[in-house]
C-alpha angles and dihedrals in degrees: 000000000000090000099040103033110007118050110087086239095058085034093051096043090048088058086043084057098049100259099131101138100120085211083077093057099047097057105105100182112091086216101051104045078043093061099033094069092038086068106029122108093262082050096144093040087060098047098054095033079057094053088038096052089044086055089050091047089049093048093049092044099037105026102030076234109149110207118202113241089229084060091051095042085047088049088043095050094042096042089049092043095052086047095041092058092028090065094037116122088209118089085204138098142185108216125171090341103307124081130249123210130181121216110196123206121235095228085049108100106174128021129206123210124187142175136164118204142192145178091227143320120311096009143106111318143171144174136223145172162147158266121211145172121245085256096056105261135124134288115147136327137192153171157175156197124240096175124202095019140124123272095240085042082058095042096060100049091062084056095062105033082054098065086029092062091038093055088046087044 
C-alpha cells in the first residue's frame, strides 16, 4: 500500500490523475483497493497509472534514476489512451471535433495504426501504435520515446517501427 497509494509522490501523482475521492485514500486492503479501481469507470487510467508508478519506484530503487511526476502522468495518460481505444468496441472517434470512423475491409486481415506525437518542435516526442484484426480487436501494440527530437524525425520513426512490429508480429 505504502508504494501504490501511500508515498507523497504516488499520492501526489493519484490526485494529478484525477483520483481525489478521498474514499480512494482511506481503503487499507491491497485487494480491495486493487479491485476497486480495476473496476472502477477510469479502469484503464488506474491500471496503467499503477504499472507506471511501479517503473518509476524501480528506477528510483534499482537505477538512482529520479522520474518527474509530469513524465510519469504523460506515460499514464498515453498508455491509457492507446488501451482505452484499443479495447473499445466502437470503430469510431471524435478527434478535434469531427469524428473519425474506420471502415475495415473484409480481405484485410490485419491493420496497422501509427502515430507519432510531441509536445513541439523540436521536444520531447514519441510514437505509438497498434495491430488489429479486420473486425477491431486487438492484436499488439507498442510504443517509444525518442526524447528531444523533431516532429517529422518522430514521424518517421513510427513509420518504420509499424511495419516493423506487424512483420514480428
Amino acid at each position: 500500500m505504502h508504494c501504490f497509494q501511500d508515498f507523497p509522490f504516488v499520492k501526489y501523482l493519484w490526485l494529478a490523475l484525477g483520483f481525489d475521492d478521498i474514499n480512494f485514500y482511506l481503503e487499507n486492503s491491497m485487494v480491495t483497493w486493487l479491485r476497486q479501481g480495476t473496476f472502477s469507470a477510469n479502469n484503464h487510467l488506474f491500471s496503467v497509472g499503477l504499472w507506471w508508478i511501479w517503473c518509476a519506484r524501480n528506477s528510483l530503487c534499482l537505477e538512482n534514476e529520479i522520474i518527474s511526476i509530469f513524465s510519469v502522468k504523460v506515460k499514464i495518460y498515453n498508455l491509457a489512451a492507446l488501451l482505452r481505444f484499443a479495447f473499445s468496441s466502437v470503430l469510431s472517434t471524435n478527434i478535434g471535433g469531427c469524428y473519425v470512423t474506420w471502415y475495415p475491409e473484409e480481405s484485410m486481415v490485419v491493420v496497422l495504426n501509427i502515430d507519432g506525437n510531441g509536445f513541439g518542435n523540436p521536444s520531447l516526442n514519441g510514437f505509438s501504435g497498434f495491430l488489429r484484426r479486420n473486425d477491431g480487436s486487438w492484436l499488439n501494440g507498442f510504443a517509444g520515446n525518442v526524447g528531444i527530437s523533431t516532429t517529422i524525425h518522430v514521424e518517421l520513426l513510427a513509420l518504420y517501427q509499424g511495419p516493423k512490429a506487424a512483420w514480428d508480429r
